[in-house]
Backbone and ligand atoms as CSV (ligand in chain L), in Angstrom:
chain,resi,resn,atom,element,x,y,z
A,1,UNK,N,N,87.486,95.100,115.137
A,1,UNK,CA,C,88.798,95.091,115.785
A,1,UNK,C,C,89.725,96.075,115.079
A,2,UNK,N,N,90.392,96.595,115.772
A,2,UNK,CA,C,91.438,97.719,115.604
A,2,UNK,C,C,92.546,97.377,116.132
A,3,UNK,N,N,93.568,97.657,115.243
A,3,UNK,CA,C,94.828,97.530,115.521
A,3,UNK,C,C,96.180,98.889,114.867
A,4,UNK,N,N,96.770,99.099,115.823
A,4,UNK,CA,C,97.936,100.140,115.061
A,4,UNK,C,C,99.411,99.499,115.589
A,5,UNK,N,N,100.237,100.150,114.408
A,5,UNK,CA,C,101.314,100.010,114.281
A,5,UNK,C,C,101.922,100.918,113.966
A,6,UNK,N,N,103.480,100.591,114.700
A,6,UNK,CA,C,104.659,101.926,114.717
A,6,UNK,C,C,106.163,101.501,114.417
A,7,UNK,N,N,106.228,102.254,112.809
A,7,UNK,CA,C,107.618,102.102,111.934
A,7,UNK,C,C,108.228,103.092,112.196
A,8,UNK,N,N,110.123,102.910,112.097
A,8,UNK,CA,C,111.232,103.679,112.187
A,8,UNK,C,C,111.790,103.195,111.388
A,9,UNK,N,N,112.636,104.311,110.402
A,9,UNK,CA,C,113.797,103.544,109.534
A,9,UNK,C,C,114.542,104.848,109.363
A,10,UNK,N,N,116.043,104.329,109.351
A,10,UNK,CA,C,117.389,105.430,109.104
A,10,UNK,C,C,117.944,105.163,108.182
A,11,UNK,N,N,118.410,105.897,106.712
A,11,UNK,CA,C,119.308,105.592,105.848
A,11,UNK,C,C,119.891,106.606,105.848
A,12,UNK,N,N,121.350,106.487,105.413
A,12,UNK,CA,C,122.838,107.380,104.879
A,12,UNK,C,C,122.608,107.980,103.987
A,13,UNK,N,N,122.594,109.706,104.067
A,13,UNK,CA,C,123.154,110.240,102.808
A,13,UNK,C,C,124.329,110.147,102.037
A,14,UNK,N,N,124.322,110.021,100.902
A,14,UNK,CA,C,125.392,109.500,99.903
A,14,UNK,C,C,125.036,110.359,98.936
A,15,UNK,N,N,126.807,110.433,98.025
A,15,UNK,CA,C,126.966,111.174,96.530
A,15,UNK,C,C,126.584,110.000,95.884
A,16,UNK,N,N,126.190,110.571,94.880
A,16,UNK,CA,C,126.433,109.369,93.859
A,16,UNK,C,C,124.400,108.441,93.651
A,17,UNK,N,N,123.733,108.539,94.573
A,17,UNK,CA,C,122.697,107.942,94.951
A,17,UNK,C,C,121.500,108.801,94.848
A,18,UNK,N,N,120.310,107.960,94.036
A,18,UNK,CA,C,118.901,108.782,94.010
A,18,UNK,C,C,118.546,109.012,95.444
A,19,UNK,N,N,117.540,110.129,95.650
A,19,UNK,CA,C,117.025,110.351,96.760
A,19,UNK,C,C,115.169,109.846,96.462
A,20,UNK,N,N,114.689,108.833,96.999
A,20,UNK,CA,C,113.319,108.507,96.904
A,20,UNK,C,C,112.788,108.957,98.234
A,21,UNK,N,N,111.629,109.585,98.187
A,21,UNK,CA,C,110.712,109.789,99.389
A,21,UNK,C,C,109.490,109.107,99.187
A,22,UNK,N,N,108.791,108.735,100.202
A,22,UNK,CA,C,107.518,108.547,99.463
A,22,UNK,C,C,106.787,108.013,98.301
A,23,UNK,N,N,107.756,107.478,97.600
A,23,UNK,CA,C,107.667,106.684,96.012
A,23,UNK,C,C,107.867,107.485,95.261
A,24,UNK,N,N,108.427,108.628,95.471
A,24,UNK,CA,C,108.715,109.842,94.326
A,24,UNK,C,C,110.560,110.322,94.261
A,25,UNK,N,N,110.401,110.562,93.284
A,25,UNK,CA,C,112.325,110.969,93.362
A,25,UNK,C,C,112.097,112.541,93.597
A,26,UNK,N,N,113.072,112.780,94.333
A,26,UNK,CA,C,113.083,114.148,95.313
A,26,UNK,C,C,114.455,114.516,94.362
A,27,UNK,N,N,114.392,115.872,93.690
A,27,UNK,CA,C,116.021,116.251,92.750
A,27,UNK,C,C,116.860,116.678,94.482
A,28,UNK,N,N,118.279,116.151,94.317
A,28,UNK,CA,C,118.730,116.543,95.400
A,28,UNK,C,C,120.232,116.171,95.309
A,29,UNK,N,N,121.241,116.868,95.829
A,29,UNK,CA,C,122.451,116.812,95.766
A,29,UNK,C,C,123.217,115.287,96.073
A,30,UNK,N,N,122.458,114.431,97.266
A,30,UNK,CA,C,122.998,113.490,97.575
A,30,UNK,C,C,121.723,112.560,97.557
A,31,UNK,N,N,121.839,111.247,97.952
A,31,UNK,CA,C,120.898,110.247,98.318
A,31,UNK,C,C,120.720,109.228,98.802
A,32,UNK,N,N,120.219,108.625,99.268
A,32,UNK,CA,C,119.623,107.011,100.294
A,32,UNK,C,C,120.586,106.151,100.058
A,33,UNK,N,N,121.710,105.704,101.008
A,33,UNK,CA,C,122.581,104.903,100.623
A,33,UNK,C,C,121.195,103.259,101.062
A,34,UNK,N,N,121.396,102.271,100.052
A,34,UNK,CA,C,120.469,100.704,101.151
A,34,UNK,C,C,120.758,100.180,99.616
A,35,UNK,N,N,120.148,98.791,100.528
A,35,UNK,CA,C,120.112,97.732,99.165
A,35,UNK,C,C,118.749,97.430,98.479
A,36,UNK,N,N,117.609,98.460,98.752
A,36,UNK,CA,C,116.456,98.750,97.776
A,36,UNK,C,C,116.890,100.119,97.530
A,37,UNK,N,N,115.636,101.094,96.539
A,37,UNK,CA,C,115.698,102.105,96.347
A,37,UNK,C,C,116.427,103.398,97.721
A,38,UNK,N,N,115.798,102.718,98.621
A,38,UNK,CA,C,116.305,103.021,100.586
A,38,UNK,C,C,115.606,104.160,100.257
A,39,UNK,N,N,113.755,103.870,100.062
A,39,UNK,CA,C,112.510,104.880,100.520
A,39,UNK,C,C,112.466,104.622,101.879
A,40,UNK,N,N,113.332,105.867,102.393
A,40,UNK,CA,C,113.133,105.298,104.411
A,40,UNK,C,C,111.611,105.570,104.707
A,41,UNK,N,N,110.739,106.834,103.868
A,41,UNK,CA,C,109.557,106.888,104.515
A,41,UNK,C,C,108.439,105.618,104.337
A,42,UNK,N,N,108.805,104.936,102.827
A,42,UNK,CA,C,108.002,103.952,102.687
A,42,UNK,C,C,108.384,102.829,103.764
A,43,UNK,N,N,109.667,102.450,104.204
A,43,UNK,CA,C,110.315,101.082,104.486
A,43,UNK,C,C,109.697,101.676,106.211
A,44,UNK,N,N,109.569,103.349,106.859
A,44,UNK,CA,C,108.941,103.049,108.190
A,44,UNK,C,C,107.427,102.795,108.085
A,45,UNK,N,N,106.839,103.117,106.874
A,45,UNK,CA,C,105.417,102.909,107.170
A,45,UNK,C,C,105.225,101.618,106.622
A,46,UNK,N,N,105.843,100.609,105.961
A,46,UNK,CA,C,105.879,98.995,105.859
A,46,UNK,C,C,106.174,98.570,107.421
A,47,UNK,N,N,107.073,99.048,108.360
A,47,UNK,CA,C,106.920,98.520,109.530
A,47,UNK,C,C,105.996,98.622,110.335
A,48,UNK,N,N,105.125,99.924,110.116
A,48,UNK,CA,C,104.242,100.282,110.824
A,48,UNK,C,C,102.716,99.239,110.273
A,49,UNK,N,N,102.180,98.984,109.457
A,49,UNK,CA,C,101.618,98.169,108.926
A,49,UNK,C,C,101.489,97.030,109.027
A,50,UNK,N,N,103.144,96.432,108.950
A,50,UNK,CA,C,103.375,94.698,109.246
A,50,UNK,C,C,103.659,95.070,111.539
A,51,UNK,N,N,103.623,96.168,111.972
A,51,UNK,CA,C,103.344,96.201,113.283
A,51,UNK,C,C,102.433,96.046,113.766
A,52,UNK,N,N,101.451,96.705,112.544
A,52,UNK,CA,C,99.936,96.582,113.298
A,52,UNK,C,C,99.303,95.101,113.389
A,53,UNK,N,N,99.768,94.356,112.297
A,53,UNK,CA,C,99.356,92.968,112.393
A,53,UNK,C,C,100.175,92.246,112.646
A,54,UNK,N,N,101.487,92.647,113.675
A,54,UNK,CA,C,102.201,91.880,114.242
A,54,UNK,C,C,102.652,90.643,113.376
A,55,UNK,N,N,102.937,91.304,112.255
A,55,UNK,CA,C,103.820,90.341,111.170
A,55,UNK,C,C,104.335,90.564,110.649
A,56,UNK,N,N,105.710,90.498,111.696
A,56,UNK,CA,C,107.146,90.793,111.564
A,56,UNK,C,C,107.815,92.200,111.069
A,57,UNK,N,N,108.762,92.315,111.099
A,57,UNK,CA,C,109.477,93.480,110.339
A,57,UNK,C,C,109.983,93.128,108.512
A,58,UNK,N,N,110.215,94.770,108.348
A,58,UNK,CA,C,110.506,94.710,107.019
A,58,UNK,C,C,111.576,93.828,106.540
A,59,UNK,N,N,112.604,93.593,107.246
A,59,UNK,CA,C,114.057,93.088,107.434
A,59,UNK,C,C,113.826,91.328,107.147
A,60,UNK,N,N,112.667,91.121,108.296
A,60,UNK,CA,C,112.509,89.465,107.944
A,60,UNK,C,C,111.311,89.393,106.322
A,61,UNK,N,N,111.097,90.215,106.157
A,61,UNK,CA,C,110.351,89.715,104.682
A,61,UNK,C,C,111.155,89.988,103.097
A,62,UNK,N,N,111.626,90.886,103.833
A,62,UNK,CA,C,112.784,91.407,101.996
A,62,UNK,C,C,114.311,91.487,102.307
A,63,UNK,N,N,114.921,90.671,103.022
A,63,UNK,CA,C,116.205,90.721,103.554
A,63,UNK,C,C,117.260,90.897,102.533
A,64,UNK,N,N,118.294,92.282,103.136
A,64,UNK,CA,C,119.268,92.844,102.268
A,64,UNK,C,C,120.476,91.807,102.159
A,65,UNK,N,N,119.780,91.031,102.255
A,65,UNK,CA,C,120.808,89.811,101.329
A,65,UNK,C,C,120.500,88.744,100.567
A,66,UNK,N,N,119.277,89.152,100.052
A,66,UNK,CA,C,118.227,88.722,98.811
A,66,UNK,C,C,118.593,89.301,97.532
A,67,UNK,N,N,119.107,89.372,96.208
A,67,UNK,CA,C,119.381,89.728,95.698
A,67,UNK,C,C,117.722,90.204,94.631
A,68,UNK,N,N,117.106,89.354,94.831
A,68,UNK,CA,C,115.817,90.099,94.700
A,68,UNK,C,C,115.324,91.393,94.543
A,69,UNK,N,N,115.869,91.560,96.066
A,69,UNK,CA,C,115.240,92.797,96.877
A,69,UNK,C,C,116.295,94.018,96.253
A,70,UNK,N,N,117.686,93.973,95.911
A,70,UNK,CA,C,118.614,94.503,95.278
A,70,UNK,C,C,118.410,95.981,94.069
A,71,UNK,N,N,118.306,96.869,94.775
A,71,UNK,CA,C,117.918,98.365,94.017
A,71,UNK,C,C,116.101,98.045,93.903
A,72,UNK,N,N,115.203,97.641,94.730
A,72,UNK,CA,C,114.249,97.162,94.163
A,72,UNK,C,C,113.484,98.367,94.671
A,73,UNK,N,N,112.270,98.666,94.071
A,73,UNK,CA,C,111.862,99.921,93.692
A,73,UNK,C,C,110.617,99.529,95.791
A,74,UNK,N,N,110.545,100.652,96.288
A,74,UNK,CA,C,109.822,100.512,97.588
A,74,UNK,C,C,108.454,100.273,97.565
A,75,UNK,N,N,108.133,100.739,96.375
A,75,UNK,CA,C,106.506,100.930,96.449
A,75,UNK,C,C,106.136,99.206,96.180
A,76,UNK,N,N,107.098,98.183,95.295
A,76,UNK,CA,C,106.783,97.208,95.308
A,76,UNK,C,C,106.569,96.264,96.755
A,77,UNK,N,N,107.759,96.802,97.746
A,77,UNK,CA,C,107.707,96.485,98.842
A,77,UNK,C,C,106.627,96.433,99.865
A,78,UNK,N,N,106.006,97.576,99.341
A,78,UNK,CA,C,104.784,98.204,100.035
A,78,UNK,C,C,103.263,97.217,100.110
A,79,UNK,N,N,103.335,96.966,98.358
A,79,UNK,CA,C,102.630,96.208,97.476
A,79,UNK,C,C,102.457,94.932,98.421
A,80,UNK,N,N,103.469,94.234,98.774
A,80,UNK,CA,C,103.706,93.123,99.021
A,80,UNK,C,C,103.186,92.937,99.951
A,81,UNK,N,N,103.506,94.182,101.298
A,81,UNK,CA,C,103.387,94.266,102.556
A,81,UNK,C,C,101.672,94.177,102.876
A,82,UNK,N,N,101.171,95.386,101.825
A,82,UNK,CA,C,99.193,95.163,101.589
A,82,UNK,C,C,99.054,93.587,101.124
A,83,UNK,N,N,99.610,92.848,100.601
A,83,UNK,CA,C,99.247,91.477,100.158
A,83,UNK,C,C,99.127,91.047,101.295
A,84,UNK,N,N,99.728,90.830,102.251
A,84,UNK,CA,C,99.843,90.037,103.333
A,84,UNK,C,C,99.214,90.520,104.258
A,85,UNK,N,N,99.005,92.041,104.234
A,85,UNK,CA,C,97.513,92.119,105.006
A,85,UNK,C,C,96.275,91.946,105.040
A,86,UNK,N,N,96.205,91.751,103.115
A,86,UNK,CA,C,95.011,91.507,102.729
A,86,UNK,C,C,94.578,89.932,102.920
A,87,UNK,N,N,95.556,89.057,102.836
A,87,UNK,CA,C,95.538,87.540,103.445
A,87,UNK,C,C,95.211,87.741,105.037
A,88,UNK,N,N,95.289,88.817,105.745
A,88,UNK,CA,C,94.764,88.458,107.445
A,88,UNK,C,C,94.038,89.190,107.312
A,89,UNK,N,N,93.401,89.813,106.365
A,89,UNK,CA,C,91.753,90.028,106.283
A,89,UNK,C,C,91.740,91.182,106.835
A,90,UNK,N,N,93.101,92.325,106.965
A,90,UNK,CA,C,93.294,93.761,107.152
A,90,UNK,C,C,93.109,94.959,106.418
A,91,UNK,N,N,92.144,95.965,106.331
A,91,UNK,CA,C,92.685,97.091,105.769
A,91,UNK,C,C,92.905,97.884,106.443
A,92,UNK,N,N,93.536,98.976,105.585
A,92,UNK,CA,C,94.107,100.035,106.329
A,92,UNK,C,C,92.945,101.621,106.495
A,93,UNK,N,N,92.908,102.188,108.249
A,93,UNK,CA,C,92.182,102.755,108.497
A,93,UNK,C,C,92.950,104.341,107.803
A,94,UNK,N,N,93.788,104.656,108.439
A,94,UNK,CA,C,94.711,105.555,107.823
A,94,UNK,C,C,96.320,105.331,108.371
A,95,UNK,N,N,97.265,106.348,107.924
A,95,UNK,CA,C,98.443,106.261,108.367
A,95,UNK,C,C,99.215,107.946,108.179
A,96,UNK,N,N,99.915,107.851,109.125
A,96,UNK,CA,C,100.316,108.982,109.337
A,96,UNK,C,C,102.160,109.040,109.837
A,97,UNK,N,N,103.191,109.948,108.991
A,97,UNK,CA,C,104.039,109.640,108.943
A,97,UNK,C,C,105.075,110.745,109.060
A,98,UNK,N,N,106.385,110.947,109.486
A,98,UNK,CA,C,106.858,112.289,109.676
A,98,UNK,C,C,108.360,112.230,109.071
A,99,UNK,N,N,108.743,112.382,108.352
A,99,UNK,CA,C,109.896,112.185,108.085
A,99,UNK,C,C,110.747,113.253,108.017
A,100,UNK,N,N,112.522,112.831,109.056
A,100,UNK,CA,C,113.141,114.092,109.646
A,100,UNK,C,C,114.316,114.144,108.876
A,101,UNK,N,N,114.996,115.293,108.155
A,101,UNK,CA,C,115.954,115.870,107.051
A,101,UNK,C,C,115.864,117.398,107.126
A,102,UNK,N,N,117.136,117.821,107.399
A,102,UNK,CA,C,117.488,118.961,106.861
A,102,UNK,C,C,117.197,119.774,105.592
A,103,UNK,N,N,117.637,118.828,104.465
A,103,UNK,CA,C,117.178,119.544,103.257
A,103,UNK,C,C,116.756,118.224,102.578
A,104,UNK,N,N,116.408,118.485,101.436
A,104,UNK,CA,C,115.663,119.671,101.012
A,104,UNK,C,C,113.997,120.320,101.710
A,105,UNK,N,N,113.449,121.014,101.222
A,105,UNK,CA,C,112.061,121.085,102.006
A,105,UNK,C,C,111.089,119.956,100.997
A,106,UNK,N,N,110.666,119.785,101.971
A,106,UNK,CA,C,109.515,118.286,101.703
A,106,UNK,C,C,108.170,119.059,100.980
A,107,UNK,N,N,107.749,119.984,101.707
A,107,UNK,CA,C,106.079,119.938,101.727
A,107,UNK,C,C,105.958,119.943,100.140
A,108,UNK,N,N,106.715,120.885,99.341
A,108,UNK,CA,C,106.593,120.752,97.684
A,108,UNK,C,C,106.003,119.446,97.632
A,109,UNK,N,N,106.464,118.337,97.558
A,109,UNK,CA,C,106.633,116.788,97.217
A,109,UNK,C,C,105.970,116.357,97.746
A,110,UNK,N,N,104.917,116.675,98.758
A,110,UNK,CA,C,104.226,115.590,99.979
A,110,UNK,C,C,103.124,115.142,98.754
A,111,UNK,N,N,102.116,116.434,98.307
A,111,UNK,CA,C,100.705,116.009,97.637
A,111,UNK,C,C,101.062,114.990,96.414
A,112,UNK,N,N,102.345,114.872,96.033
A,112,UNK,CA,C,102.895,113.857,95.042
A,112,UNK,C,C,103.020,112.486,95.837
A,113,UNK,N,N,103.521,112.533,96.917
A,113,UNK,CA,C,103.651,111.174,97.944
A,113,UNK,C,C,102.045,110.504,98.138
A,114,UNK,N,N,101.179,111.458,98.557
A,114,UNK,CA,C,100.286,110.962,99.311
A,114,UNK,C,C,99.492,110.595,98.141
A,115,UNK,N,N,99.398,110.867,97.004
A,115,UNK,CA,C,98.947,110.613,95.448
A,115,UNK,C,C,99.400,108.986,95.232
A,116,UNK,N,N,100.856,109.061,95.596
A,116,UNK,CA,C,101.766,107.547,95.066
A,116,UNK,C,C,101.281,106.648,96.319
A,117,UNK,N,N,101.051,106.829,97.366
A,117,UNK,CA,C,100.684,105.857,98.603
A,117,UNK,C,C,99.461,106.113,98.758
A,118,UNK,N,N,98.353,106.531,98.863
A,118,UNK,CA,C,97.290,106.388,98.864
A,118,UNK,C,C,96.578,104.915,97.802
A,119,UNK,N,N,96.479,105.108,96.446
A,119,UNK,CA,C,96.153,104.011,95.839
A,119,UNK,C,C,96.430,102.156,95.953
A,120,UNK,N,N,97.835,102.698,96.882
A,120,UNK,CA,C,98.696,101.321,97.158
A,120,UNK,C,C,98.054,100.779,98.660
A,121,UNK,N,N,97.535,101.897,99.475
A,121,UNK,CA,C,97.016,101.399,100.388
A,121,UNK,C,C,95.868,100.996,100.633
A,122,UNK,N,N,95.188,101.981,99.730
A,122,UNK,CA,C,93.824,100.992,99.249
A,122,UNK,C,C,92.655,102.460,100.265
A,123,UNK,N,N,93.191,103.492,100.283
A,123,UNK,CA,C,92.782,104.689,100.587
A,123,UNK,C,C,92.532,105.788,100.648
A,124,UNK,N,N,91.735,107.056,100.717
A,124,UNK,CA,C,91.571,108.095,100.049
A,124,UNK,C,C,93.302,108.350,100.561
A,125,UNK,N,N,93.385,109.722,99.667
A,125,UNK,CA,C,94.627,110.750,100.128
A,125,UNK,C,C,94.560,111.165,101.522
A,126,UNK,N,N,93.142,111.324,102.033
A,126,UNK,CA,C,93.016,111.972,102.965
A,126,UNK,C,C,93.248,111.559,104.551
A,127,UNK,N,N,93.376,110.346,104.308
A,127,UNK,CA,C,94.247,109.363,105.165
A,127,UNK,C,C,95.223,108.991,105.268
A,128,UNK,N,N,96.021,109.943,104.196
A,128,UNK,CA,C,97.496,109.513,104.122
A,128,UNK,C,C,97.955,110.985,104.709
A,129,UNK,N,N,98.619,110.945,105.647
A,129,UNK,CA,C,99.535,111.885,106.562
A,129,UNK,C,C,100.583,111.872,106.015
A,130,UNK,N,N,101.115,112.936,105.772
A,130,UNK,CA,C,102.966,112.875,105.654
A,130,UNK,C,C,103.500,114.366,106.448
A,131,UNK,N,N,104.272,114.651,107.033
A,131,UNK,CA,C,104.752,115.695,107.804
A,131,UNK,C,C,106.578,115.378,108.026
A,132,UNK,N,N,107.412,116.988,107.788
A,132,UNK,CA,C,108.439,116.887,107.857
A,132,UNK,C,C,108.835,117.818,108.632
A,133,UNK,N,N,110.377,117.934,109.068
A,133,UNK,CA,C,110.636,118.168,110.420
A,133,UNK,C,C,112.169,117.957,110.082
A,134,UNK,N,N,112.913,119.189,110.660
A,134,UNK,CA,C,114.614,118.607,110.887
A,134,UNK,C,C,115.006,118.619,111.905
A,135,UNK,N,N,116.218,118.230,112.214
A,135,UNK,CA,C,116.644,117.948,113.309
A,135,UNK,C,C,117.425,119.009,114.246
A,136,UNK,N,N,117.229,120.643,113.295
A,136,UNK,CA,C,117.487,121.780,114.063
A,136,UNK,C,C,119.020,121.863,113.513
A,137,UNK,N,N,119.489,121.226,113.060
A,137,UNK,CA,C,120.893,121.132,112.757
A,137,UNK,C,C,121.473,120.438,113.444
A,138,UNK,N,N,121.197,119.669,114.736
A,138,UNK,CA,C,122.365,118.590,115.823
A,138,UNK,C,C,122.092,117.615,115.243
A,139,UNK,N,N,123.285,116.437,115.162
A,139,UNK,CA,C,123.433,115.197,115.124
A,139,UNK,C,C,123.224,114.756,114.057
A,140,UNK,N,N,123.477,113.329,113.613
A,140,UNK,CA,C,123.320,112.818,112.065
A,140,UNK,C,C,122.449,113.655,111.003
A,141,UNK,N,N,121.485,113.623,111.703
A,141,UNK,CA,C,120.381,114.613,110.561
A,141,UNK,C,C,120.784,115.735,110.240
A,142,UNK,N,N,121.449,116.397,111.610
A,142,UNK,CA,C,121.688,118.167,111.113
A,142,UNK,C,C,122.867,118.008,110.154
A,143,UNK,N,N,123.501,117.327,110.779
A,143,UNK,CA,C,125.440,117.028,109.643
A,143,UNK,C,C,125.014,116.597,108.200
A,144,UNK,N,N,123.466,116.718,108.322
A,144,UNK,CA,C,122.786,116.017,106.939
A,144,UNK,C,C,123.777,114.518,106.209
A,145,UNK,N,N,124.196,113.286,107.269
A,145,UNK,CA,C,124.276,112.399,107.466
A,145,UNK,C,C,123.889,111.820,107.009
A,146,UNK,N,N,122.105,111.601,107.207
A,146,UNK,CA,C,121.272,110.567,107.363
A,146,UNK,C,C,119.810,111.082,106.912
A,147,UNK,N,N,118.985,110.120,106.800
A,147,UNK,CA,C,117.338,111.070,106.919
A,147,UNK,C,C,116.827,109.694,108.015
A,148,UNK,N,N,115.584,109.981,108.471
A,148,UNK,CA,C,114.923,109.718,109.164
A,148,UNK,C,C,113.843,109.282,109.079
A,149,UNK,N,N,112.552,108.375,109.328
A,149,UNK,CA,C,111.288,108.285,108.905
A,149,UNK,C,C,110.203,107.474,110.269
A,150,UNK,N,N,109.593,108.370,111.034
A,150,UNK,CA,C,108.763,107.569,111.653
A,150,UNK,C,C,107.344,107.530,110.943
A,151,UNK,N,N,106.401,106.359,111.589
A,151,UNK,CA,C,105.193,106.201,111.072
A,151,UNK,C,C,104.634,105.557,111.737
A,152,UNK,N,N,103.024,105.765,111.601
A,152,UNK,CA,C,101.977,105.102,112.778
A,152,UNK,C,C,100.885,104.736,111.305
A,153,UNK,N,N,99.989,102.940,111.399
A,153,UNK,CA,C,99.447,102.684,111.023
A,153,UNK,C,C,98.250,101.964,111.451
A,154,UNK,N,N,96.963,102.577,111.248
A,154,UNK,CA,C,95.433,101.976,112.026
A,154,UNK,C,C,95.208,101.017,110.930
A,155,UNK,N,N,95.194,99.996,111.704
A,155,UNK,CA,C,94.669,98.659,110.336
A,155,UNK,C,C,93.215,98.193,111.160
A,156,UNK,N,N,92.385,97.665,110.136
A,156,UNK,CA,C,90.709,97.546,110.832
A,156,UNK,C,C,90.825,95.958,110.276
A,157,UNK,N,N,89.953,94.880,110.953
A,157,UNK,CA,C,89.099,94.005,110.214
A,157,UNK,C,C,88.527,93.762,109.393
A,158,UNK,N,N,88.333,93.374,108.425
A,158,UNK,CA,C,87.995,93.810,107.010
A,158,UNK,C,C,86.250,93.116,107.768
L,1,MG,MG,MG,115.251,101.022,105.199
């Protein structure tokens, strides 16, 4: 049995705030306003994952009004998210993910991402997709606002 799932997540650029991608800190003028680290690419491919096994969103498992969850680092999130797939007897086939920002340029940083999420998913690198993309300059993204993160995840039957 095969199953996929499909994550979206939007966070605020902010002064003052680290920028995390991917489980890696990106050097960058501004960063992820949220009440975890606000890894939007990790927090869409946790939805995409808990989509594929139709268990629930990120929001109902680490809710930003948990003090827990409070600056909490994403990759733990992630961690958590494989726990609970590994209890419905899921792994992951691959995943593939695109995340949309103006600046800075990504691709530098991807083979560092797919290094930090690969092991957590329990999969070569070579199944870990990451691809970036801006928004041309219109709208939240171009006003460099916001960043962006979609993601698609194949989970198998163990
Ligand atoms: Mg988020």
């Amino acid at each position: 049995m095969i199953r996929v799932g499909f994550g979206f997540d939007v966070h605020q650029l902010v002064a003052g705030r680290e920028l995390w991608l991917g489980g890696v800190l990106i050097p960058h003028s501004v960063g992820a306003l949220g009440h975890s680290d606000a890894d939007v690419l990790l927090h869409a491919l946790c939805d995409a994952l808990l989509g594929a096994a139709a268990l629930g969103d990120i929001g109902q498992h680490f809710p930003n009004t948990d003090a827990r969850w409070k600056g909490a680092d994403s990759k733990v999130l992630l961690a958590e998210v494989m726990r609970l797939l590994r209890e419905g007897q899921w792994i992951v086939g691959n995943v593939d993910c695109t995340l949309i920002m103006e600046r800075p340029k990504i691709m530098p940083h991807v083979p560092a991402m797919r290094a930090v999420i690969a092991p957590l998913l329990g999969i070569g690198e070579d199944a870990v997709s990451i691809k970036a993309t801006t928004s041309e300059t219109m709208g939240y993204i171009g006003r460099e606002e916001g960043v962006a993160a979609h993601a698609v995840a194949l989970l198998q039957k163990a």
